[in-house]
C-alpha positions in Angstrom: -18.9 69.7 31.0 -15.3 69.2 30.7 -12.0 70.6 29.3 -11.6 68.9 25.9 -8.8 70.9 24.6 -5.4 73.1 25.0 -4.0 74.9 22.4 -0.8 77.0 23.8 1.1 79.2 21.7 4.5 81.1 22.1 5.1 80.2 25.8 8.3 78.9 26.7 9.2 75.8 24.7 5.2 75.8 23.7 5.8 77.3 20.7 2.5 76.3 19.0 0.9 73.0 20.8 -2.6 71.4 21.2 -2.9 69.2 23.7 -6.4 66.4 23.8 -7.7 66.2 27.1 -9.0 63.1 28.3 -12.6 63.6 30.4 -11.1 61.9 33.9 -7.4 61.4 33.7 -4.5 62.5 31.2 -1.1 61.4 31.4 1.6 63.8 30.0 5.5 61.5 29.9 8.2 62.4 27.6 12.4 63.2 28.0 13.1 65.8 30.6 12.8 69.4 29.6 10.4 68.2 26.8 7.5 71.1 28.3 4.9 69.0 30.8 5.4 71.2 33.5 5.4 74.2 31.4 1.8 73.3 30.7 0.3 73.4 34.1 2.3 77.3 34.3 1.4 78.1 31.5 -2.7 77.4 32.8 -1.8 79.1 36.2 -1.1 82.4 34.8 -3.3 82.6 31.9 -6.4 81.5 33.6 -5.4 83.8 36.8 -4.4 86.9 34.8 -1.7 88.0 37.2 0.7 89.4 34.9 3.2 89.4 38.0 3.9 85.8 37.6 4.9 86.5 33.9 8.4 87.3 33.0 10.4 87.9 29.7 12.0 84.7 29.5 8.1 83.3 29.2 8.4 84.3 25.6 9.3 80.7 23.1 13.1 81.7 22.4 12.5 81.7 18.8 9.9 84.4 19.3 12.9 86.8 20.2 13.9 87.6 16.6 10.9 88.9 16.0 11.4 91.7 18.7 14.4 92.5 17.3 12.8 92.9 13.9 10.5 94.9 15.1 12.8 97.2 16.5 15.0 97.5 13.3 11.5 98.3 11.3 11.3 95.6 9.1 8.1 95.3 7.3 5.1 93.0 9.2 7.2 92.6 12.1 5.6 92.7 15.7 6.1 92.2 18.9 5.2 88.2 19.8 1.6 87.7 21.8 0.9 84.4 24.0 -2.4 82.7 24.0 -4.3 79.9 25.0 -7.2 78.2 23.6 -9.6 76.7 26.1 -12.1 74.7 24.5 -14.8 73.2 26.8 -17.2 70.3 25.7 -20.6 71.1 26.5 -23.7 69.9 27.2 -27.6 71.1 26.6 -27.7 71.2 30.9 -24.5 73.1 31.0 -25.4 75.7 28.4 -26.7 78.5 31.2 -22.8 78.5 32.2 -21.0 79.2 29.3 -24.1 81.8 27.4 -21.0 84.4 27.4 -18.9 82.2 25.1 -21.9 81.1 22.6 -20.6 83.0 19.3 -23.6 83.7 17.8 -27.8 82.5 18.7 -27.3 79.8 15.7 -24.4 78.3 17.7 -25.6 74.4 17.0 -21.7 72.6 18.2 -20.9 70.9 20.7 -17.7 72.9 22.3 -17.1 76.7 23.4 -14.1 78.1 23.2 -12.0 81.0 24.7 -8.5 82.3 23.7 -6.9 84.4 26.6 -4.1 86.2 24.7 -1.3 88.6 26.5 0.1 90.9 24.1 1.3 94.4 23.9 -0.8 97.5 24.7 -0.3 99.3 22.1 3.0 98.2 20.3 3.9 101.6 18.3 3.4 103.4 21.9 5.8 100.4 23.5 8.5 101.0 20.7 8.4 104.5 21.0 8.6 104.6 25.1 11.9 102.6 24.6 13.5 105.1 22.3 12.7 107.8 24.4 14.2 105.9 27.7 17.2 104.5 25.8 18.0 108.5 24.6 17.5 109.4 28.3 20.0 106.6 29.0 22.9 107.8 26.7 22.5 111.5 27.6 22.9 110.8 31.2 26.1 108.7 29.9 27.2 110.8 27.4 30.0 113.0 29.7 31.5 109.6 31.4 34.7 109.2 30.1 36.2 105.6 29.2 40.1 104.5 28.6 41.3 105.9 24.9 40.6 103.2 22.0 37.3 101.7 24.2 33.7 101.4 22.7 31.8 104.0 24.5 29.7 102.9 27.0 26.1 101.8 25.9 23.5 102.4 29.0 20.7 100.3 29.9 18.6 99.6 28.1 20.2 99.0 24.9 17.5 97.1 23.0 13.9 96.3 22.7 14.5 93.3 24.4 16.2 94.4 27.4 13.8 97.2 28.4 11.2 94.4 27.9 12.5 92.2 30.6 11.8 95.6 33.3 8.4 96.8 31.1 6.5 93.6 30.1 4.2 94.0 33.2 3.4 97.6 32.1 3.5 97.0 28.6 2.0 94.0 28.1 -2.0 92.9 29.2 -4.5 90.4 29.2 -7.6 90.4 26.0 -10.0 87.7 26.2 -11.8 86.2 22.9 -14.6 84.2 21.9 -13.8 81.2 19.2 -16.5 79.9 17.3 -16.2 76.2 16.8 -17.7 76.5 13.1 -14.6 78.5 11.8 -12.2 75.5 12.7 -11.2 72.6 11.3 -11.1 69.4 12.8 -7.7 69.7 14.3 -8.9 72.8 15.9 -7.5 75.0 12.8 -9.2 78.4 12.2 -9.8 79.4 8.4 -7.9 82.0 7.2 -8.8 85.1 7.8 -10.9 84.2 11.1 -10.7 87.0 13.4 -12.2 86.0 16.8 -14.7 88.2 18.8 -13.4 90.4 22.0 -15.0 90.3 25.2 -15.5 93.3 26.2 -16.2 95.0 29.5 -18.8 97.0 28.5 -20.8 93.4 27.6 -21.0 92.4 31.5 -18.7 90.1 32.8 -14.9 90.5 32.2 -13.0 87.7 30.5 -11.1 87.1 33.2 -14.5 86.3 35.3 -16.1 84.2 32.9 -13.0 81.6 32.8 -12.6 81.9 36.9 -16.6 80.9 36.9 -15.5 77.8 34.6 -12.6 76.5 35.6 -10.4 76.1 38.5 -7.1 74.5 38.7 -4.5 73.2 41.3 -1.4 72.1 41.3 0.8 69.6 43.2 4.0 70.1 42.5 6.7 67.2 42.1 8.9 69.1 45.3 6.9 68.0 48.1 9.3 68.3 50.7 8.8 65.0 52.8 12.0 64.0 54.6 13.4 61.5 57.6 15.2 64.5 58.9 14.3 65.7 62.3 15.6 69.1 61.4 15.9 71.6 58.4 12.7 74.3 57.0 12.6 71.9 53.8 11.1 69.4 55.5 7.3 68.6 55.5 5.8 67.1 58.3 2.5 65.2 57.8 1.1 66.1 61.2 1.6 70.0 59.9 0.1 69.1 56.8 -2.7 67.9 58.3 -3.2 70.6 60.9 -3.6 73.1 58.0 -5.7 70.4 56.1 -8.4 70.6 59.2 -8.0 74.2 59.8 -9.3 74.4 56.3 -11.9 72.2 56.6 -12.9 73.2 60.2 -16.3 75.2 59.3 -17.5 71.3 57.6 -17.8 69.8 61.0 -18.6 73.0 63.6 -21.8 70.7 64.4 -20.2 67.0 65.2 -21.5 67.2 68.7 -19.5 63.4 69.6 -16.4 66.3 68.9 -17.5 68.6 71.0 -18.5 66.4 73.8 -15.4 64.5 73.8 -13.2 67.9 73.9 -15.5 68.9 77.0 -14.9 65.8 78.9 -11.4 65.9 78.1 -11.2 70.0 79.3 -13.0 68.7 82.6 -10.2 66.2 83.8 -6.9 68.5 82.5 -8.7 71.4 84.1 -8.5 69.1 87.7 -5.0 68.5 86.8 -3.8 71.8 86.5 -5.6 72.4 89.5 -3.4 70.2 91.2 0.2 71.1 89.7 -0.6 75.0 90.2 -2.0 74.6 93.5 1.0 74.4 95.7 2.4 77.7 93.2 -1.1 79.6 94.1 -0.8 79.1 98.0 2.7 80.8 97.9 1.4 83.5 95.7 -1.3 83.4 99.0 1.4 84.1 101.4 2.5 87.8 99.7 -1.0 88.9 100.5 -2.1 88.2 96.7 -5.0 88.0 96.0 -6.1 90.6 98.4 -9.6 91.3 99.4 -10.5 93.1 95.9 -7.9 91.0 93.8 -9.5 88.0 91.5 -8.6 84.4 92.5 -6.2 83.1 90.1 -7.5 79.5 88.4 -5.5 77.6 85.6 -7.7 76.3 83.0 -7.5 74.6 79.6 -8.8 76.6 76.3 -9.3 72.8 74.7 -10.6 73.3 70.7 -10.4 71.5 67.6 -8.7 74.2 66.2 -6.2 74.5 68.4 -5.4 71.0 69.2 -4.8 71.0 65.4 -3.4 74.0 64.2 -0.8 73.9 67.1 2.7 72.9 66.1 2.6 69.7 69.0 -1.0 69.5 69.5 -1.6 66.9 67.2 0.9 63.8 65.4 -0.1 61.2 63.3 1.2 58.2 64.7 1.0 54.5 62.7 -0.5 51.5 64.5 1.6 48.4 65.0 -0.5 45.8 66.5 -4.0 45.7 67.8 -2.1 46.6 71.5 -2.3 50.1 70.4 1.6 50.2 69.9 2.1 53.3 67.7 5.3 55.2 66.2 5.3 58.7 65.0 5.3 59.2 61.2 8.8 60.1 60.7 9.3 56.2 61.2 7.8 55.3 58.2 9.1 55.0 54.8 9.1 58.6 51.9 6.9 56.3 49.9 4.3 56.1 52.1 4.5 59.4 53.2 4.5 61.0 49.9 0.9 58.8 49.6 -0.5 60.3 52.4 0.6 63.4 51.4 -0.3 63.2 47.6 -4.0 61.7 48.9 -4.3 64.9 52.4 -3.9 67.6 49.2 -6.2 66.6 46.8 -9.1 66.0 49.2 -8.0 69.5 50.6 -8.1 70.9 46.9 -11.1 68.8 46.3 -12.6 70.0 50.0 -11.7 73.8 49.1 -13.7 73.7 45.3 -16.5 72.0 46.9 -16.9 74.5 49.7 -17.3 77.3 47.6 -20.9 78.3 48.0 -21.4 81.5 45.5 -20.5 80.8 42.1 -18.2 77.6 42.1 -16.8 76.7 39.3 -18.0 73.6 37.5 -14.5 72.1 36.6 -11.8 71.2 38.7 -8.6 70.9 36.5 -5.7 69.3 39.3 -2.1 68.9 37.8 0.0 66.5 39.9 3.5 66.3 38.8 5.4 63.4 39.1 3.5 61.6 41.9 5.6 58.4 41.7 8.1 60.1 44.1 9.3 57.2 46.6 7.1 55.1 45.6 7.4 51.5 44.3 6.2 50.4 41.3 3.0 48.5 42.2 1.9 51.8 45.1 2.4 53.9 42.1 0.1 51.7 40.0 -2.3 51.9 43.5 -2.1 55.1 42.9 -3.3 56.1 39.4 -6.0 53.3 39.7 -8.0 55.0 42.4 -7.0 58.5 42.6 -10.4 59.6 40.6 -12.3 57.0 43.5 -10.7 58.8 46.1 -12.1 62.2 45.1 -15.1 60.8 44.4 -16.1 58.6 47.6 -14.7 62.3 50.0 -18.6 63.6 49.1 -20.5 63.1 46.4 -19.9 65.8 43.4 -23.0 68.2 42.7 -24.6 67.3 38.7 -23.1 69.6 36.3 -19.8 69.4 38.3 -16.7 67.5 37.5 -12.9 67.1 38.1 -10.2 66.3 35.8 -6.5 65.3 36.7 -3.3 65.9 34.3 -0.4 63.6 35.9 2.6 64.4 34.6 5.2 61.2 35.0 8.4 59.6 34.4 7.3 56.1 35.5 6.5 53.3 32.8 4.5 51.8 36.0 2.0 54.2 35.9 1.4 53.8 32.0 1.1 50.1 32.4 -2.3 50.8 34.1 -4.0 53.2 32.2 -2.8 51.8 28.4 -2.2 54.2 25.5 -5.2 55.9 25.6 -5.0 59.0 28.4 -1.1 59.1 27.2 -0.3 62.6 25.7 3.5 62.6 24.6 6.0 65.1 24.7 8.8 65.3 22.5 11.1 67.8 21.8 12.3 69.5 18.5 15.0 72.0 17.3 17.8 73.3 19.6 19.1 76.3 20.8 16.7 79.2 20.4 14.6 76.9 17.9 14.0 74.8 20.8 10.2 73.4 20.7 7.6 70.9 21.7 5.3 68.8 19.9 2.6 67.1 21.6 1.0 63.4 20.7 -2.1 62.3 21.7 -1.9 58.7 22.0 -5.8 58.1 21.9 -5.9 59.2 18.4 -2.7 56.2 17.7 -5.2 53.8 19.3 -8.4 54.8 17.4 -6.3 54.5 14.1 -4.3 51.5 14.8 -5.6 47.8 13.6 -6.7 45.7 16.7 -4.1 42.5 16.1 -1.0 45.2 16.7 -2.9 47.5 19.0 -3.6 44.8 21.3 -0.3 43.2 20.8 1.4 46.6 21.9 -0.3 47.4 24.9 -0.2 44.2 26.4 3.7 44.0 25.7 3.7 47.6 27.5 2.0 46.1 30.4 4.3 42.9 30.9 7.0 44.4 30.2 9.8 47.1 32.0 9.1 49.6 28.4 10.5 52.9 29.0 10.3 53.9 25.5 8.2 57.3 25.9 11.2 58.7 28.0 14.3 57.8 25.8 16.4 59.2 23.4 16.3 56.7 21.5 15.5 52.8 21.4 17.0 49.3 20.3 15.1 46.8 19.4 17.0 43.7 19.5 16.2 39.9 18.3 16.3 38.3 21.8 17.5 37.7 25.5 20.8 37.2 24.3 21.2 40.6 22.3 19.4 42.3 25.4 22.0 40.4 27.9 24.9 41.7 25.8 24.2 44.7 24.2 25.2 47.4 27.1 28.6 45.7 26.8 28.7 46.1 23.1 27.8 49.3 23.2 31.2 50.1 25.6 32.9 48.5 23.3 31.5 49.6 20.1 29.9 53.0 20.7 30.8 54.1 24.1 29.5 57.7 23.0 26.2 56.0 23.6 26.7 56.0 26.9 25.7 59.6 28.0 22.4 58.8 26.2 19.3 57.6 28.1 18.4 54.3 25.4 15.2 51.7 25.6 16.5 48.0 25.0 13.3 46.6 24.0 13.6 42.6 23.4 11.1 42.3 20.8 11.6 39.2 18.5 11.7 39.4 14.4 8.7 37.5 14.1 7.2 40.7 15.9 9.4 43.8 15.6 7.1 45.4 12.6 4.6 45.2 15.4 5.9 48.3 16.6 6.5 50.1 13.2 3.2 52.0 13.5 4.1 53.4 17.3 7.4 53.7 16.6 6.8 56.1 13.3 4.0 58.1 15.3 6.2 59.2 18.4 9.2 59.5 15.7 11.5 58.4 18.2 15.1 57.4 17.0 15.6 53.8 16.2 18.1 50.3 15.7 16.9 47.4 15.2 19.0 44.5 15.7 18.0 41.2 14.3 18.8 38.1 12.6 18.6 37.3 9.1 16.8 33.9 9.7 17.0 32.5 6.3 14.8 30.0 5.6 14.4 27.4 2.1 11.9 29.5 -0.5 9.4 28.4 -2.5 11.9 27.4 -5.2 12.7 24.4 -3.4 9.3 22.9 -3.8 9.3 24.2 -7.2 12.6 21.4 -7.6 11.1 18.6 -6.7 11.6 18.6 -2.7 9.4 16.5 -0.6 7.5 18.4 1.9 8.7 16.2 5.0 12.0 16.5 3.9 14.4 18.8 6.6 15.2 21.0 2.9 11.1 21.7 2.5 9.8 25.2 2.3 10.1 27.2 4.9 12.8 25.4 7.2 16.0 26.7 8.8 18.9 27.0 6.3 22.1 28.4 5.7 22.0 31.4 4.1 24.1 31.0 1.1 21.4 28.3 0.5 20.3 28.8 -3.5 16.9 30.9 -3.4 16.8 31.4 0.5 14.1 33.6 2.0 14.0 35.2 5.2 11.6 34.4 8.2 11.8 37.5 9.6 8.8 39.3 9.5 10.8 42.7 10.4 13.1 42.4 7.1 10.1 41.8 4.6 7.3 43.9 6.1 9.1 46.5 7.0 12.8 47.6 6.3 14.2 47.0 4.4 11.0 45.1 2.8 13.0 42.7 1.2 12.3 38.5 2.0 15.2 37.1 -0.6 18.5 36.5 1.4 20.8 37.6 -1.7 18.8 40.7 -2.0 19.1 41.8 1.8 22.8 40.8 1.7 23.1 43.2 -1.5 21.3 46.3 -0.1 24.0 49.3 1.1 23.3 51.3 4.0 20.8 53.6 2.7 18.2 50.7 2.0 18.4 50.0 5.6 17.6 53.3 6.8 14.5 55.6 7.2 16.2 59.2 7.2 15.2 61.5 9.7 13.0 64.5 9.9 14.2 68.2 9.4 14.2 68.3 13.6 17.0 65.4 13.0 14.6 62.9 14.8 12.8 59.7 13.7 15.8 57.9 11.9 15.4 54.3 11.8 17.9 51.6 10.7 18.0 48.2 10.7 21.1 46.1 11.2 21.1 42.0 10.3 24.3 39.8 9.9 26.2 40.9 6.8 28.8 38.4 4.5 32.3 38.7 5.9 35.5 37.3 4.7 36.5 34.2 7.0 40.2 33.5 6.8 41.6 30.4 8.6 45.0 28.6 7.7 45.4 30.0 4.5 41.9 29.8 3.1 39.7 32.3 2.7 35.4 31.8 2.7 32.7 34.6 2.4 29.9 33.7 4.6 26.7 35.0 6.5 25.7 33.8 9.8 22.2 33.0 9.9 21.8 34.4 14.0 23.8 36.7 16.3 26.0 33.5 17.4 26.9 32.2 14.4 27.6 35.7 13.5 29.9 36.1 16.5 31.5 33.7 15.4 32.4 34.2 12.4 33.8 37.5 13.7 36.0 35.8 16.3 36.7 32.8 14.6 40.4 31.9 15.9 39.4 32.9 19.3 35.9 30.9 19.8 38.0 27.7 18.5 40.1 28.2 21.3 40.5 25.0 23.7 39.9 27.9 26.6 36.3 28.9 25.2 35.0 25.6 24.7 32.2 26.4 27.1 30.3 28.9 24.2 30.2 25.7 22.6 31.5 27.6 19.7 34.0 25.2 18.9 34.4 22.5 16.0 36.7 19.7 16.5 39.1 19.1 13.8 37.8 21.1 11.1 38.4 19.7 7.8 38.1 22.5 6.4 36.6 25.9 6.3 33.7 25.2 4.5 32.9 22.4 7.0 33.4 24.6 10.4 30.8 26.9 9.0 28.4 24.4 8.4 28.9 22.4 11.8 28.8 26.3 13.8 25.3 26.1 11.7 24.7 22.9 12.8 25.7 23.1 16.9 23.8 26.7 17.3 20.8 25.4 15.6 20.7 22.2 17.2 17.5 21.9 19.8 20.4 21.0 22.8 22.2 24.6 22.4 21.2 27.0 25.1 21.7 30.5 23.5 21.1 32.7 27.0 23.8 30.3 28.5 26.4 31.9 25.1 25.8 35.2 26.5 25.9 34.6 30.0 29.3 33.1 29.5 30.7 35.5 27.6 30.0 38.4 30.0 32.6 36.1 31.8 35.3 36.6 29.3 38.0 39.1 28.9 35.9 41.7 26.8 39.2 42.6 25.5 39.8 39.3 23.9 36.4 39.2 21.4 35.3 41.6 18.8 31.6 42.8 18.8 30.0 41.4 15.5 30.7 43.7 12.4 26.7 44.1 11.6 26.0 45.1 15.5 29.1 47.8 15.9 28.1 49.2 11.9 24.2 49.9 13.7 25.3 51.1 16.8 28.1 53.7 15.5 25.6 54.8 13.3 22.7 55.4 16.1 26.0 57.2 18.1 26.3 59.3 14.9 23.2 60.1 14.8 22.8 60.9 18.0 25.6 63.2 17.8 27.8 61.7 20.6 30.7 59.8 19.3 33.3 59.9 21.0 37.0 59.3 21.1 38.0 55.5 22.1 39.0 55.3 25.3 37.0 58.3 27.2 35.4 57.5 29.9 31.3 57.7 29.9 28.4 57.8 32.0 24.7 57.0 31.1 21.9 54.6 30.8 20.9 51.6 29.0 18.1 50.1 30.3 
């Protein structure tokens, strides 16, 4: 049996969420603030039932309304009620567990469910006890006096609301219902009009008591405390850790006799040494006529146990091993990253240690959230890490049939995703703003079941080799090579510095394979720029006039792209957006052919940006031309500057042009020419004065749009802080 499914409604930013478990190990990633934590409260309280850990605030913002609606009377307004659908998968051995949750004797699914809602009382009864304490309020008001021409003074509380934030615990309580698989859809949907069955007290168990005899669940939060500090209460020793860890665990090993001995023999020579530190102390006590002839004889003597050798502040320190010597160190001389391991690894088996040991009734899941466990680490311990955390619970005893454990990490590490591919990935991402402020959730194993193997494959082996932190941006760039990924953070400074405070993914991706990531890119509806060359190429028209296939004009080689009946190479342009593979026709389609609008939450925009014609103007002439790549694009943008004698070394320049129409065709020439080393362009002109160049008119048109539509243009000159990775 395991937890299959979450469905959370009107807690915090959960405003309505369902959230696909995966049977051993999920992975929840997305922005900050984007609700992963909020999942793992949200499970605390509803599956405990303490209503003390609820406040107001728990409410979804955009929930509030409707208590003020309810207040002013409107018609089929109510006060807003939370819930959570557990849904367990089940098998024929497990059925004696959940027999409370079966809807009906003809139950013939495969899953149980349980919604645990917390709602008002009675919500006429709730309205009316507010008006009655906000009249006691204003009468006990009503003779204080206030300065002439003030508003009189309005007493607490003065709404629904606010008396809720003091009531809710009173007001507010916990109802537990059956759900019958049948009456859903497939995406867990009920059919209208579905009213779930109550559990009731009168039918034996409480609700509360039939989830607690399902599921248990821990949590290890992300502030773990662990520090180099000698001093401070925030710090979180490992030797204390463990001390508390054996305390725990104490009862397990009451019978390892090797223990016992070993403390006895050890009690037997400190006992002789006290013997001899006190005894000089016990012959003075002799001389004051103590003890007397009816007084006890006074003997020091150790109280040596496992308990308190452990659970003693000094009794017991880890120490790390340096050589086979037995040189050790204590553990505050190793690094956080190793103690935030041992730590991580001490808890679980404790948690682990704790569901196991429950004798009477233990429940047969054990649901553990860790959050954010890459803390300290580096990238290949935190890879350690997610690969054999399940083998680490399982080799600490051997799990009872019909018992399991589930984890929920929740991470900000692209490491960690590397190891477990798409499939146990559940992504957050957030909607609306302000009060409308939401959470979607994707479940990345349904991507990969509908996603055709050749780009599948393609993406999660490029996720593996490669530093892709696109599940925790605000947006991405995908640009055409090393070159555009070398240069881009300083275009962006120059261009769009606004996108500066913005956390973007630089993903260096290719033409020939950016429509690779179309499908992902779409599903997580993350915001997006492509950048990429136009990559003209000679059509099939040229075989159609006569051209011989070996000749360097044949179908399908590099060309210039005012070439008659060009096509482009780029697989991005014609499969994709703007889905066009004639060169005039992508150098004739306007901005909005370029771009994939985005959603009503303002997210998923996607526009793609290629070298445009532009006017080149040199000693009186004047030439409209395209650059087939970013460098012949550059420069074409910077034309008097790369022909300077002092920026020879882009190998930019043309000696004595005759002409304009023959310095575009030799910049053609030199940048497509097997000899010219295109990282070796942008490496030298990181060197330049970045002053002195302009960023290419296609690249600063995409990124001023992505700062538009990010919303964070701002004025030229103001300085920025952020992250372009």
């Amino acid at each position: 049996m395991h937890l299959s499914n979450v469905s959370i409604r009107n807690y915090r930013r959960l405003k309505d969420v369902k959230i696909d478990l995966d049977k051993e190990i999920s992975i929840f990633v997305g922005s900050n603030n984007s609700g992963k934590t909020a999942v793992a409260h949200a499970m605390h309280f509803f599956i405990s039932g303490i209503r003390d850990r609820f406040t107001f605030h728990d409410i979804s913002a955009c929930r509030w309304r409707d208590i003020d609606a309810f207040e002013a009377g409107q018609e089929d307004a109510s006060l807003p009620i939370l819930s959570i659908d557990l849904w367990f998968e089940v098998e024929q051995a497990d059925l004696h567990r959940v027999i409370d949750l079966l809807p009906n004797l003809h139950w013939q699914g495969s899953m149980v469910g349980v919604r645990i809602a917390f709602g008002p009382r009675n919500e006429d009864e709730t309205l009316e006890r507010f008006r009655e304490k906000y009249e006691l309020a204003q009468e006990a008001v009503a003779d204080i006096g206030g300065p002439e021409g003030e508003e009189p003074y309005i007493a607490s509380p003065k709404s629904l609301r606010e008396f809720l934030e003091d009531e809710i615990h009173r007001e507010y309580e916990f109802k537990y219902f059956v759900l019958d698989e049948a009456q859903f859809d497939d995406n867990l949907e009920p059919g209208e009009g579905y009213e779930p069955q109550e559990l009731l007290r009168d039918q034996g168990r409480t609700g509360k008591e039939i989830v607690n005899s399902l599921v248990k669940v821990d949590f290890l939060h992300a502030q773990r405390h662990l520090s180099d500090s000698e001093a401070g209460n925030r710090s979180e020793e490992l030797s204390r850790h463990l001390s508390r860890y054996y305390q725990r665990n104490l009862e397990r090993y009451g019978d390892d006799h090797n223990a016992i001995r070993a403390l006895a023999e050890s009690e037997t020579l400190l006992n002789q040494h006290l013997e001899q530190v006190f005894s000089g102390t016990l012959d003075r006590l002799a001389q004051l006529g103590y003890p007397g002839l009816t007084n006890p004889r006074l003997i020091i003597k150790s109280a040596l146990n496992p308990a308190s050798v452990m659970g003693s502040q000094d009794g017991a320190h880890v120490h790390y091993a340096l050589n086979e010597e037995g040189l050790t160190l204590p553990d505050k001389y190793n690094g956080l990253g190793f103690k935030n391991l041992i730590y991580m690894v001490v808890e679980l088996l404790d948690l682990h240690a704790q569901w196991l040991a429950t004798e009477e009734r233990r429940p047969p899941l054990h649901l553990v959230f860790i959050e954010e466990p890459e803390a300290h680490m580096h990238a290949q311990l935190q890879q350690v890490f997610v690969n054999k955390v399940l083998e680490i619970l399982a080799a600490e005893e051997e799990v009872p049939d019909g018992f399991h454990t589930q984890l929920a990490l929740s991470t900000h590490s692209p490491h960690i995703l590397y190891e477990r591919g798409f499939q146990p990935i559940r992504y957050f991402r957030r909607e609306g703003a302000g009060v409308e402020q939401a959470s979607e959730i994707l479940n990345l194993s349904e991507f990969y079941r509908n996603t055709g193997s050749p780009s599948r494959d393609f993406l999660e082996r490029y996720l593996k080799l490669t530093h892709c932190d696109l599940f925790f941006a605000d947006a991405a760039v995908l640009v055409e090579g090393n070159v555009e990924r070398l240069v881009m953070p300083l275009m962006i400074e120059k261009a769009a510095p606004g996108l500066r405070s913005c956390y973007l993914s630089v993903l260096e991706i290719g033409g020939a394979y950016a429509h690779l990531f179309r499908e992902l890119i779409e599903f997580l509806g993350i915001t997006t720029l492509v950048v990429t060359d136009l990559d003209s190429v000679n059509g099939p028209a040229a075989a159609e006039n006569g051209v011989d296939a070996d000749d360097e004009d044949a179908v399908g080689s590099t060309c210039t792209p005012e070439t008659p009946d060009a096509v482009t190479s780029n697989q991005m342009l014609a499969q994709w957006l703007p889905g066009r593979k004639r060169i005039d026709e992508l150098l004739d389609i306007d901005a909005a052919g370029k771009t994939i609008p985005a959603d009503p939450f303002g997210l998923g925009a996607i526009r793609v940006t290629y070298p445009c014609t532009v006017d080149l103007i040199r000693n009186d002439e004047q030439l409209r031309r395209a650059g087939r790549t970013l460098e012949v694009a550059f420069a074409y943008d910077n034309l008097d500057w790369t022909q300077e004698a002092a920026n020879a070394d882009l190998k930019l320049r043309v000696r004595d042009p005759q002409n304009l129409e023959y310095l575009a065709k030799r910049l053609h020439e030199k940048v497509h020419n097997s000899s010219y080393k295109k990282t070796d362009f942008a490496l030298v002109l990181l060197a330049k004065d970045q002053d002195a160049w302009n960023v290419p008119h296609y690249i600063a048109e995409g990124l001023e749009w992505l700062e538009a539509v990010l919303g964070v243009a701002v004025d030229a000159g103001e300085p920025q802080e952020g992250g372009v990775v």
